[in-house]
C-alpha positions as CSV (number, residue, x, y, z in Angstrom):
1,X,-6.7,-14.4,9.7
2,X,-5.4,-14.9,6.2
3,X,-1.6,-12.9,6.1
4,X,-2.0,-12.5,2.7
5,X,-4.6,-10.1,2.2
6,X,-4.0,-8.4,5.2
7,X,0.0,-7.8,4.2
8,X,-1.1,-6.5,0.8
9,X,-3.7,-4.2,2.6
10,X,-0.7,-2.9,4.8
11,X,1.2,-2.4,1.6
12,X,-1.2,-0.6,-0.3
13,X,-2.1,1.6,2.3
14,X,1.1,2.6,3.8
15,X,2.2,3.4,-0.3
16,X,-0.9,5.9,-0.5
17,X,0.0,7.5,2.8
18,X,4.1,7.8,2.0
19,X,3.4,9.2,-1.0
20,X,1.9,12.5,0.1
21,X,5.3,13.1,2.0
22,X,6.4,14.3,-1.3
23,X,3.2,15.0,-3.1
24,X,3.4,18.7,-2.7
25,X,7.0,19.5,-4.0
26,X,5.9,20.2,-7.7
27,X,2.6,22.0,-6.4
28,X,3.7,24.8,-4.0
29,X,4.5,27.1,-7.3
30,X,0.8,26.8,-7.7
31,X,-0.4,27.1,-4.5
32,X,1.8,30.5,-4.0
33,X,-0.3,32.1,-6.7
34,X,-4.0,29.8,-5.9
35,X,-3.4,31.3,-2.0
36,X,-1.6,34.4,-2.2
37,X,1.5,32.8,-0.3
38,X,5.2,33.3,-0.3
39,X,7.6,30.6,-0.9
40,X,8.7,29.9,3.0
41,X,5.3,29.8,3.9
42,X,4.5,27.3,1.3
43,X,7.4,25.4,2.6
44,X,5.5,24.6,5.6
45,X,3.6,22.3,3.6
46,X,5.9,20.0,3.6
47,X,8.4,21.0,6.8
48,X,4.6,20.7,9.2
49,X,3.9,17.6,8.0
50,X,7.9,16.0,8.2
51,X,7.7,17.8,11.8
52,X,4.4,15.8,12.5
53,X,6.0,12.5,11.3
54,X,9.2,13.3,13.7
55,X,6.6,13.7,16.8
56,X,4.3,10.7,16.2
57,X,6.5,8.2,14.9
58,X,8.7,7.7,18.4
59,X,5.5,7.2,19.8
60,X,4.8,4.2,17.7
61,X,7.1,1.9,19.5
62,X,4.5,2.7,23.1
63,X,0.9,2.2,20.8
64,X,2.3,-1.2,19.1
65,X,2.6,-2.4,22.8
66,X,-0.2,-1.0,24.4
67,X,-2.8,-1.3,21.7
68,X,-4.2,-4.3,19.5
69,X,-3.0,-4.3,15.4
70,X,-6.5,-3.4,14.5
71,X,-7.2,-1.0,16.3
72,X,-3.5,1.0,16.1
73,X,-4.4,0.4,11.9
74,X,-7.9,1.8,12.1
75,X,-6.7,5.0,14.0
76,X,-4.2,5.5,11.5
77,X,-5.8,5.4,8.4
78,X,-9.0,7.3,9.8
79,X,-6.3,10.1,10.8
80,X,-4.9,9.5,7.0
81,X,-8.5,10.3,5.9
82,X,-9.6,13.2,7.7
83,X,-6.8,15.1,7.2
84,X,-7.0,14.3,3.2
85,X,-10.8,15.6,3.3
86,X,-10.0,18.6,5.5
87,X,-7.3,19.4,2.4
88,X,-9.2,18.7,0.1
89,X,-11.9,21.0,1.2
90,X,-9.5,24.1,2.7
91,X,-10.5,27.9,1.5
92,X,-6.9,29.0,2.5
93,X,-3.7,27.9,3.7
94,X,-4.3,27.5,7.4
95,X,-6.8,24.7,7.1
96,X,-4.7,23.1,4.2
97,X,-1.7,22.8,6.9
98,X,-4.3,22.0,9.4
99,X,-5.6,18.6,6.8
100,X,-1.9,17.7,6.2
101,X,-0.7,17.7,10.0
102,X,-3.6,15.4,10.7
103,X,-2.8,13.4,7.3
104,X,0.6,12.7,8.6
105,X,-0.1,11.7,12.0
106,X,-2.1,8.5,10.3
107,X,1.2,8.2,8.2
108,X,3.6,8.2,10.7
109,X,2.0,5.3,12.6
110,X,1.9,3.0,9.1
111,X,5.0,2.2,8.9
112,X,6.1,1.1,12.2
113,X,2.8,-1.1,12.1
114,X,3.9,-2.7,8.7
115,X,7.1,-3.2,10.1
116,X,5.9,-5.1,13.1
117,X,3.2,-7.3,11.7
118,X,5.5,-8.4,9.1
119,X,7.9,-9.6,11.8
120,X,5.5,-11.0,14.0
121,X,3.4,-13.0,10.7
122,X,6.1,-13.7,8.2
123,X,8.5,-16.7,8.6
124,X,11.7,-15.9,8.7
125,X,12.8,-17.9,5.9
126,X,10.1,-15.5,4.1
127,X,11.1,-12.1,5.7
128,X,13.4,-10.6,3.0
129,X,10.8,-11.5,-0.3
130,X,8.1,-9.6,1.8
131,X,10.7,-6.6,3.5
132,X,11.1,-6.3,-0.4
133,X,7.7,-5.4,-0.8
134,X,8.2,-2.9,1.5
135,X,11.0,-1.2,0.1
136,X,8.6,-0.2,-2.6
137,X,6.9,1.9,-0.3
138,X,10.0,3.3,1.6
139,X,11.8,4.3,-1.7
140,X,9.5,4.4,-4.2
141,X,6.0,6.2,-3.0
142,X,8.1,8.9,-2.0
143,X,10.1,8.9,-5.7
144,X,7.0,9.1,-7.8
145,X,5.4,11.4,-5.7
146,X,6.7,14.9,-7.5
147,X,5.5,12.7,-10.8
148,X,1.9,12.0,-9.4
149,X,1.5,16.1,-8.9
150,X,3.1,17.0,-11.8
151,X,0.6,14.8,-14.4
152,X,-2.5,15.8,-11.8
153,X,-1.3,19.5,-11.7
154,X,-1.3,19.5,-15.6
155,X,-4.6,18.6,-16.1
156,X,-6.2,19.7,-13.1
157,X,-6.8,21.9,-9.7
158,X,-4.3,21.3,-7.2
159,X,-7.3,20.3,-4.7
160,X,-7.5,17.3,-6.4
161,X,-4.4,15.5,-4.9
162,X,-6.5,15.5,-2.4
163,X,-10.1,14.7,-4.0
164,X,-8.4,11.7,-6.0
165,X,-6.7,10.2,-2.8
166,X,-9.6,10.3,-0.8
167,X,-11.8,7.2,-1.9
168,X,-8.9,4.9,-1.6
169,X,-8.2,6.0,1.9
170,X,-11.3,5.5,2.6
171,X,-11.5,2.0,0.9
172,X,-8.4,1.0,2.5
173,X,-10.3,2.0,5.9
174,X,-13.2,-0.2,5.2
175,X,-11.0,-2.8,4.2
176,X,-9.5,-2.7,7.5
177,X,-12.4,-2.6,9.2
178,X,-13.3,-6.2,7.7
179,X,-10.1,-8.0,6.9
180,X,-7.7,-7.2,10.1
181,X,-7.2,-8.8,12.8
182,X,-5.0,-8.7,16.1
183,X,-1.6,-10.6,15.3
184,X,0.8,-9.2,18.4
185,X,0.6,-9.5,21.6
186,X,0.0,-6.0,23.8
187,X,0.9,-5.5,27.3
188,X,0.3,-2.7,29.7
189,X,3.0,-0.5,29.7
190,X,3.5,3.2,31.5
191,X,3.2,5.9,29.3
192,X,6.3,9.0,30.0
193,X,4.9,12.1,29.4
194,X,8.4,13.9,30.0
195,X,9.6,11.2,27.0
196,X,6.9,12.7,24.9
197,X,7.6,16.1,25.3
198,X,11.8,15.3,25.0
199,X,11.2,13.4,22.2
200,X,9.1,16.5,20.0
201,X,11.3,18.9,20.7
202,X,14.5,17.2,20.0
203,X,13.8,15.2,16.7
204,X,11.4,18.0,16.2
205,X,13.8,20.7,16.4
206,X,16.1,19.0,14.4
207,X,13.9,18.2,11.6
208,X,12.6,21.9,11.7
209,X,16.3,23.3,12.0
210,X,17.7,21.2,9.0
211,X,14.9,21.8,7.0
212,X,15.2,26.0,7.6
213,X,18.8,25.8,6.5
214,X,17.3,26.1,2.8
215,X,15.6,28.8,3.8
216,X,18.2,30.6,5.9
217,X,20.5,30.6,2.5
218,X,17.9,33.1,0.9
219,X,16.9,34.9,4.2
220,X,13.4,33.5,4.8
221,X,13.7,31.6,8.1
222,X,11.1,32.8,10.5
223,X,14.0,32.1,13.5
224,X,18.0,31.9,13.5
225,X,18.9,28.6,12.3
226,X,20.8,27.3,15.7
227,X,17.7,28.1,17.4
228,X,15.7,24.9,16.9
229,X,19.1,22.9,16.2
230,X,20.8,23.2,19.4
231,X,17.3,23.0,21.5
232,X,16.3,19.5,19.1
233,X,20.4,18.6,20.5
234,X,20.0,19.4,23.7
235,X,16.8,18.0,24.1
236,X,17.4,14.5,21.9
237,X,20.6,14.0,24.6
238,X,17.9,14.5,27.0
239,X,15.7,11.9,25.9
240,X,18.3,9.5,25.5
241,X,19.8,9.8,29.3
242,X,15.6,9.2,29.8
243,X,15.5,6.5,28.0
244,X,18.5,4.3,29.0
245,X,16.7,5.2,32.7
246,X,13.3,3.9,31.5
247,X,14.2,0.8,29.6
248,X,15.7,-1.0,33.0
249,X,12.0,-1.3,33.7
250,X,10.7,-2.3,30.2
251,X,9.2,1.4,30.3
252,X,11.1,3.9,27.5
253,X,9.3,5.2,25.2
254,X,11.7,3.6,23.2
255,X,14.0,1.1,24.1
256,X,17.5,1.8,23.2
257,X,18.5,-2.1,24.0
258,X,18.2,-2.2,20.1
259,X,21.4,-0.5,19.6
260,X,23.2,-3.4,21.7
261,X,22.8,-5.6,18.3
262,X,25.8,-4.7,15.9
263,X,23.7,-5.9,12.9
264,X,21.2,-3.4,13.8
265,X,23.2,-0.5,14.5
266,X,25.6,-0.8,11.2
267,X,22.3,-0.9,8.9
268,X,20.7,2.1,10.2
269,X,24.1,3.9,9.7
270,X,23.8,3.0,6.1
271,X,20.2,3.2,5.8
272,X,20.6,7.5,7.0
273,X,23.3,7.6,4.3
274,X,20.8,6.0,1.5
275,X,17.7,7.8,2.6
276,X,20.0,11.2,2.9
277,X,21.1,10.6,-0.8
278,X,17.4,9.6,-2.0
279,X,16.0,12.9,-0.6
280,X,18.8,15.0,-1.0
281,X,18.5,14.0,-4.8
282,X,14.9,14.2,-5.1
283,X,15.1,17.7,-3.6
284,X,18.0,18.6,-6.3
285,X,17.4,16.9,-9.7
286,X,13.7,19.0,-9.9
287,X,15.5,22.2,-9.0
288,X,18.3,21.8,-11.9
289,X,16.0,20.5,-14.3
290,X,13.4,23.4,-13.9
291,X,15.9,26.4,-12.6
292,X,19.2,25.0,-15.3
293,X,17.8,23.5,-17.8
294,X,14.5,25.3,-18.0
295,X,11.8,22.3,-18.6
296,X,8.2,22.1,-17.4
297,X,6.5,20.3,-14.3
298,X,5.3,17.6,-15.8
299,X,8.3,16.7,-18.0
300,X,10.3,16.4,-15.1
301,X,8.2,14.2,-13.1
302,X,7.9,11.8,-16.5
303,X,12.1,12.1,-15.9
304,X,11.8,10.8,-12.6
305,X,9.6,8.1,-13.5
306,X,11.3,5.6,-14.7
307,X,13.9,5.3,-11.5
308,X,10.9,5.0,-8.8
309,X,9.9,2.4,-11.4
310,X,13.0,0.7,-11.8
311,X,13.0,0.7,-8.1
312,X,9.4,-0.9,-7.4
313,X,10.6,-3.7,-10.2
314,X,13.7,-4.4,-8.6
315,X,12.9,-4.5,-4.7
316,X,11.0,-8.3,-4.8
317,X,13.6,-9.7,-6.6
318,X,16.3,-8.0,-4.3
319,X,14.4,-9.8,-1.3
320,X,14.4,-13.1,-2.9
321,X,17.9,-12.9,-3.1
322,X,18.6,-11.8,0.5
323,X,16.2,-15.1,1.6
324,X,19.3,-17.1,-0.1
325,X,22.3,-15.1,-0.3
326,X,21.7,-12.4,2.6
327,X,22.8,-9.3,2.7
328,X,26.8,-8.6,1.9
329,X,26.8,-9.6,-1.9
330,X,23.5,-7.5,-2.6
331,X,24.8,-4.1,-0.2
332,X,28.4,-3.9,-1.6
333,X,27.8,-3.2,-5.3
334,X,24.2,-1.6,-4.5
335,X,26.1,0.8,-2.7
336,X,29.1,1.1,-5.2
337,X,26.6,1.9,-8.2
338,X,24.6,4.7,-6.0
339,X,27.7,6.1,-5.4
340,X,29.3,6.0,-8.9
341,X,25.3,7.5,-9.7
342,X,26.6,10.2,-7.8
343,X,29.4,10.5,-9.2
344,X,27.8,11.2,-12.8
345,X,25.3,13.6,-11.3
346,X,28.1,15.6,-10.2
347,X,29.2,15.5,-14.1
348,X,25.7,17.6,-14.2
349,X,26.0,21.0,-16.3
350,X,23.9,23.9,-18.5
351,X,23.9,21.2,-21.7
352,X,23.5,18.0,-20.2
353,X,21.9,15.5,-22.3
354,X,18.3,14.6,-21.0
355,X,18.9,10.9,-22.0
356,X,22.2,11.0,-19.7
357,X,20.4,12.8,-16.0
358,X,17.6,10.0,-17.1
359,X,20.2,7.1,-17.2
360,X,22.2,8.4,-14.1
361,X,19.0,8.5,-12.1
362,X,18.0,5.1,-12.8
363,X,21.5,3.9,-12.1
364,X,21.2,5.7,-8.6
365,X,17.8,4.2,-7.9
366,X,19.0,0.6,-9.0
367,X,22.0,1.1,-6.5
368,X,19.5,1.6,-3.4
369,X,17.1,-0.6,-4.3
370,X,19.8,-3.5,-3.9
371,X,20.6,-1.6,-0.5
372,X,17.1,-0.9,1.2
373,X,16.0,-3.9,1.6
374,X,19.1,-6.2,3.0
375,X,20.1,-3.0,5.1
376,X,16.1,-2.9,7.0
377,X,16.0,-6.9,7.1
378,X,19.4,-6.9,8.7
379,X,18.7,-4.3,11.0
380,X,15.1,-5.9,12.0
381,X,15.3,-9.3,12.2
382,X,18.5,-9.2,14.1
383,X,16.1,-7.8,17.1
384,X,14.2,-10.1,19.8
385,X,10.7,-10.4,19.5
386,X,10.1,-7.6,22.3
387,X,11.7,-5.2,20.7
388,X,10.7,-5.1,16.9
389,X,7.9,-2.5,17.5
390,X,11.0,-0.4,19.2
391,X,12.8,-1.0,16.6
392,X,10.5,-0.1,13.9
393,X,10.3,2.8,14.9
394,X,13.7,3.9,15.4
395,X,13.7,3.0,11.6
396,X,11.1,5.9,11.1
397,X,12.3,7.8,12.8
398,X,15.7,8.1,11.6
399,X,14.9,8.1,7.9
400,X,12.8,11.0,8.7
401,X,15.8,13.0,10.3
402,X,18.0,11.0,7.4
403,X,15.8,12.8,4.9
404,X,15.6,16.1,6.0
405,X,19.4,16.4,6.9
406,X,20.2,14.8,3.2
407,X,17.7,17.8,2.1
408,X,19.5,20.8,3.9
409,X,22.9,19.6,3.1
410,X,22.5,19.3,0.0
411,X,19.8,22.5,-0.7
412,X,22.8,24.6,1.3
413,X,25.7,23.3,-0.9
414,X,23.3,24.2,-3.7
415,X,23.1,27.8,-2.7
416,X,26.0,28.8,-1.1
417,X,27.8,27.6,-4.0
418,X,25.4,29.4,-6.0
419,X,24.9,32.5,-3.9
420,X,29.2,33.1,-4.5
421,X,29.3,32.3,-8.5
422,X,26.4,35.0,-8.8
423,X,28.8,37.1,-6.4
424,X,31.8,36.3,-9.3
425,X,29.3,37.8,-11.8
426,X,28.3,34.5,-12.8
427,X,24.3,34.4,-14.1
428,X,21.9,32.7,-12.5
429,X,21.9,29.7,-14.4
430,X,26.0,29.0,-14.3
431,X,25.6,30.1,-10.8
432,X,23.0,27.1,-10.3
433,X,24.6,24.6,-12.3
434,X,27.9,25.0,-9.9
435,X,25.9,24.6,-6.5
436,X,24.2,21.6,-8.2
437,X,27.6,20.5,-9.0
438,X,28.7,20.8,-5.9
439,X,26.5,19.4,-3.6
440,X,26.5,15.9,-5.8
441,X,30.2,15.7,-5.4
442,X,29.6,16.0,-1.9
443,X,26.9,13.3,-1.8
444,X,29.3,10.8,-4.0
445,X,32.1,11.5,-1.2
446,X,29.6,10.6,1.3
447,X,28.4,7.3,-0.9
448,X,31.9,6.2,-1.1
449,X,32.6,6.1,2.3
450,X,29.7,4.0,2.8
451,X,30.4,1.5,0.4
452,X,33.8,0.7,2.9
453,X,31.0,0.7,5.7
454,X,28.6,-1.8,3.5
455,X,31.4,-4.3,3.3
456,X,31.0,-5.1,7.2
457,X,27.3,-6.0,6.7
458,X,26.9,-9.7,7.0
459,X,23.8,-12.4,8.3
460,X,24.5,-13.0,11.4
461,X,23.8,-16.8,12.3
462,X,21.7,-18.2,14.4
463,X,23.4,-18.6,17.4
464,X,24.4,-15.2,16.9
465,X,21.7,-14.0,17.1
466,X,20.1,-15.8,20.7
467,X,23.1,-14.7,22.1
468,X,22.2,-10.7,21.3
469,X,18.7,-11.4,22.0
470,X,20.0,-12.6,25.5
471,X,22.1,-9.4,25.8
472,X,20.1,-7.0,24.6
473,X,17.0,-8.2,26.6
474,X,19.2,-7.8,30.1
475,X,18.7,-5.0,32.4
């Protein structure tokens, strides 16, 4: 099998799925009046198909092992398709939430699989250039997303984010089909229901509490808040007593051993910080610039633009320079410039230069795209063999819950903050322009404590690394 064309097939295809995670953001305005729906049941849009992602993706880790590439790809981008012709073609809103649950089941699975091959195919002298690539996909998919729906939304029905999506699925599919090939090894391995059901209901119920703490602020949550957030706690303890039981027999769901490696476990600490401040800003900047400043859907995904492009640019040459440098004197002052970003959105007010929230928002995507992909190399590659499909998807799993909890906190900083100014007799707008204010000085405190973190990150050497692989691989 040639690597080549199958990697950029991975690529392609995981950026098409990724960015429908944020896809609908600029279009649920539309959809409210298209469907005769209110706001929080819009929402679910976007909350259903982050809950579907939190479910599937933990199962990854078990379908990498048990079944061939090929046939884990095909399922996944079949999934992809369905769902994007059952949306495409919905009357109402039930069968649209129907097509995007099934859409984002064949999401979730693509990027633990493009994780895993890209371990299992790429030399290791090659691994940051091509975990590079895939940063593209991570950050920037979902960054140009709101600016994909707000051009198509200007111009046309909102059923064709859908329509125009659809025969490059399908292309992709056929692709597959022809070109991929089985690269990893599979092994029979026992399947835990109980792990299953532990697992939806705690990163479930987290994802779905975090993301109703928005709502709860203007009193549309179907359910109290602490509901879904202590049962996701409770049952995520649950599933990790499970699984530190399971894995002495090669048999969790997924394998915790991971965690043993310090490399790992420092980069996903900073990876939930960046992927908190990616979606708690993406959330944010469209909500000041329509709400506070007053400007149109499609101007403000053109604002956006140019950071998910600065990011795409940026993310090959960042993982050149881990191949030679590694990662410490690329995640220090990526780090350091996201959070001084943050800093300068916190400067954010009623008369804010559009040239300035443009500038600040590249400088915020320049910072994490010299973060992403040293942080996910590090954290992969510092894993056995055995466990990179585990570890995968741990990774997607925890920028999933990363992103949602970046949303809430910073949509509840937003409102509370808002919610008392308009209580001072502030008007909406002032009142708007503090909570925005508020929750990016909370973000940039947050940032600066992780550039002390970033400053621990380091390549660990060889011998290093056997010795962890020997640890974590022990019973």
């Amino acid at each position: 099998m040639r690597t080549g064309p199958v990697i950029a097939l991975l690529v392609a295809s995981a950026f098409v799925v990724i960015l429908n995670e944020t896809i609908m953001s600029v279009a649920l305005p539309s959809l409210m009046i298209d469907l005769d729906i209110t706001a929080a049941t819009a929402q679910w849009l976007t909350t259903g198909y982050l809950l579907t992602m939190a479910v599937v993706i933990p199962l990854t880790g078990y379908l990498l092992e048990r079944f061939p590439l090929r046939r884990v790809y095909l399922a996944a981008m079949s999934l992809f398709t369905a769902g994007t012709l059952i949306a495409g073609l919905a009357p109402g809103f039930d069968m649209l939430l129907a097509g995007r649950i099934v859409q984002a089941s064949g999401t979730a699975i693509m990027m633990p699989l493009l994780f895993t091959t890209v371990l299992s195919i790429v030399p290791p002298n090659r691994r940051g250039r091509m975990m590079g690539v895939i940063s593209i996909v991570i950050a920037v998919a979902p960054a140009v997303g709101p600016t994909v729906s707000g051009i198509i939304l200007s111009a046309l029905d909102w059923r064709w984010m859908f329509w125009l999506v659809l025969p490059i699925a399908a292309l992709a599919l056929v692709l597959g089909a022809i070109w991929v090939r089985n690269v990893t090894e599979t092994q029979r391995v026992r399947f835990d229901a109980l792990s299953v059901v532990l697992s939806a209901l705690g990163f479930g119920g987290l994802i779905y509490g975090l993301s109703s703490i928005g709502e709860a602020g203007s009193g549309h949550a179907p359910v109290p808040v602490w509901v879904p957030l202590v049962v996701g706690a409770a049952s995520l303890v649950a599933f990790v007593v499970r699984q530190l039981r399971l894995q002495r027999t090669d048999s969790a769901l997924l394998d915790l051993r991971t965690f043993r490696s310090r490399s790992f476990s420092l980069a996903i600490i900073l990876v939930v910080v960046v992927m908190a401040a990616l979606f708690g800003s993406l959330v944010l900047l469209p909500i000041y610039l329509q709400q506070v400043l007053g400007l149109d859907t499609l101007t403000v995904g053109l604002m956006l633009l140019p950071g998910g492009i600065l990011m795409g640019v940026i993310a090959p040459i960042v993982g050149a320079l881990f191949d030679k440098y590694g990662p410490t004197p690329l995640v220090i002052p990526g780090m350091a410039v996201a959070a001084t970003a943050l800093w300068g959105m916190a400067t954010f007010g009623a008369d804010t230069p559009i040239a300035w929230i443009v500038a600040v928002h590249m400088a915020l995507n320049l910072g994490l795209g010299f973060v992403f992909t040293p942080l996910l190399t590090s954290a992969l590659v510092s894993l056995p063999r055995p466990l990179y499909p585990h570890g995968s998807a741990i990774v997607g799993t925890l920028q999933q819950v990363a992103g949602a909890a970046g949303t809430a906190l910073f949509v509840t900083l937003m409102s509370v903050t808002a919610a008392a100014g308009m209580a001072s007799g502030e008007d909406a707008v002032t009142a708007t322009a503090s909570g925005i204010h508020s929750a990016f000085l909370i973000g940039a405190i947050i940032a600066s404590a992780a550039v002390v973190l970033a400053c621990f990150v380091r390549r660990p050497a060889e011998a290093e690394l056997e010795a962890d692989a020997e640890a974590m691989l022990a019973h």
